[in-house]
C-alpha positions, 0 to 999 in steps of 0.5 A: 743515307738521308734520314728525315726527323720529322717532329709534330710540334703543338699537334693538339693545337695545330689548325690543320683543318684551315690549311685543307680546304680545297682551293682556299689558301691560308690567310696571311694572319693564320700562317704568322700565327703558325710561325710564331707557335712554330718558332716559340716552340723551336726555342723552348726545344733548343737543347733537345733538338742540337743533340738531334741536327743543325738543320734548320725547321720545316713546317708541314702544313698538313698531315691528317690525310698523308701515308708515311711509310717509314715515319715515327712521330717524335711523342710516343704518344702521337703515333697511338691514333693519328688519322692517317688514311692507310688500309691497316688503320684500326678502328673501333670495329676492329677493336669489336672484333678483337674483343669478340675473338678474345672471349670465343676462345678464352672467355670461360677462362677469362671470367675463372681468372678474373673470379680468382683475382677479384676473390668475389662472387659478384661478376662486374655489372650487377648492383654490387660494389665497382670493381677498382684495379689500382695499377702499380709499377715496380719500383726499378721501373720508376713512376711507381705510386707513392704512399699507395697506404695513405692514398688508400686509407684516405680514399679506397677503403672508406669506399669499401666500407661504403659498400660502393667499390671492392679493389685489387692492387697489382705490383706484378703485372709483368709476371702474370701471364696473358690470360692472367692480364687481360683477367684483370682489366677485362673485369674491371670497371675503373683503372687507376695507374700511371702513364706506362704499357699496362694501361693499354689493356684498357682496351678489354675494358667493357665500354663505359669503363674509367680509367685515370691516367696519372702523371708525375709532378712537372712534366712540361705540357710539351713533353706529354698532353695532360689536359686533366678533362674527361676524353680530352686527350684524343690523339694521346695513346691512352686516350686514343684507345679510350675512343676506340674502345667506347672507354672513358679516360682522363690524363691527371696530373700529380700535382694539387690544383687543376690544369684546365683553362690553360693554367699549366701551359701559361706557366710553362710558356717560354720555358726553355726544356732541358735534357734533364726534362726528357727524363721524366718517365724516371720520376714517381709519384707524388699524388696529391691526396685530396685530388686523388679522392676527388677523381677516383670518387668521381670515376666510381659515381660514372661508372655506376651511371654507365651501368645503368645506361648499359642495363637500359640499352639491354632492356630495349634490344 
């Protein structure tokens, strides 16, 4: 049997919108460009791909608007909110309804667990401080968080004494129940964890909730988009998600320093990947602290912007 490989290459970048226009055909300059990016990423990918095949690559012009009916994209997360026209696409209606569904058949105990969890009177959406869910994995799962003390005398517990935010951290999430999970991230207002599973209950979040999404130190931008810019990542998992369910997110890198305006790509540009790269989901967290306290700040200064803007959308239904 004939399996097809197909990998989506620099899909963040790839102008598939020249390539669609009805009757006009790609100028000679756009396609040279194509190949250039198509074979400068075939070379840093070299090592991975000979693990894969000997044959040689093919460029797909377009995929935005084609229907595979077997097809799995090479990223993980590439295949969370691709525009794939089929009659199964979920959109941000579907998620509506989902929510609606959840909270006619649990919402009562749903707002018992989260009481229990948060040990707060003060339901999420009143003038009392924001509710912060710090998500740490377990260690034999990696990409755990790293001096999680520090970070919080540094950051969390100076804004609890400020009264802006109260803050739960879970290290058990696999061994809570469902109810029990969606308890937590229904009722939060910000989510601060690293890329992995948990994160996807983002999508119980009320909309205007924050979530940052932590990545491990070094990870080349091939291997996993990371723009460090608020609702950026679009066609990530997380931030694909974020967009369906009215929920603001933003992809962080550990390191110090930001990784907009293309600084990470340059740097990693002509890098050959290596095996060793794939391995990246095996690393943990070295969180650069004053960056964490400058996003988590951040993420708690909207979230009360979007308390308000919901409080002001109510007023005038």
């Amino acid at each position: 049997a004939r399996v097809t490989l197909v990998l989506l290459y620099d899909g963040y970048t790839f102008a598939e919108s020249a390539f669609e226009q009805d009757g006009v055909r790609s100028s000679p300059d756009l396609l040279m460009q194509q190949e250039r990016r198509l074979e400068g990423w075939v070379v840093r990918q070299a090592p991975l791909l000979q693990l894969l095949t000997a044959s040689p690559p093919e460029i797909l012009q377009s995929v935005k608007r084609r229907c595979f009916g077997d097809l799995l994209w090479g990223h993980d997360e590439m295949r969370a909110d691709r525009e794939l026209r089929h009659p199964q696409a979920v959109g941000r209606r579907s998620v509506d309804v989902f929510r609606g569904a959840l909270e006619v058949r649990h919402g009562a105990e749903l707002r018992s667990l989260a009481g229990d969890f948060w040990q707060s009177g003060s339901p999420a959406g009143d003038d009392g401080p924001v509710r912060l869910l710090f998500v740490q994995r377990a260690p034999r799962h990696k990409r755990s968080f790293e001096g999680v003390d520090k970070l919080a005398a540094g950051t969390l517990d100076p804004l609890v004494a400020q009264g802006d935010i109260v803050w739960q951290v879970v290290d058990d999430l696999e061994q809570r129940s469902i109810l029990q999970q969606a308890a937590m991230f229904s009722s939060a207002e910000v989510v601060v964890g690293a890329v992995g599973a948990a994160l996807a209950w983002l999508l119980l979040m009320r909309p205007g909730g924050q979530v940052l999404e932590w990545l491990p130190r070094d990870v080349p931008p091939s291997l996993y988009r990371c723009s460090e810019l608020w609702n950026e990542d679009t066609l990530g998992m997380f931030g694909g998600l974020g967009r369906l369910s009215g929920v603001d997110h933003v992809c962080l890198r550990s390191e110090p320093g930001a990784a907009a305006s293309g600084d990470v790509e340059r740097r990693w540009q002509g890098a050959m990947a290596t095996v060793r790269d794939a391995y990246w989901r095996t690393t943990n967290l070295q969180v650069d602290a004053a960056k964490f306290d400058r996003w988590v700040r951040e993420a708690v200064g909207r979230s009360r912007r979007a308390r308000v803007h919901g409080m002001l959308s109510s007023a005038k239904k």
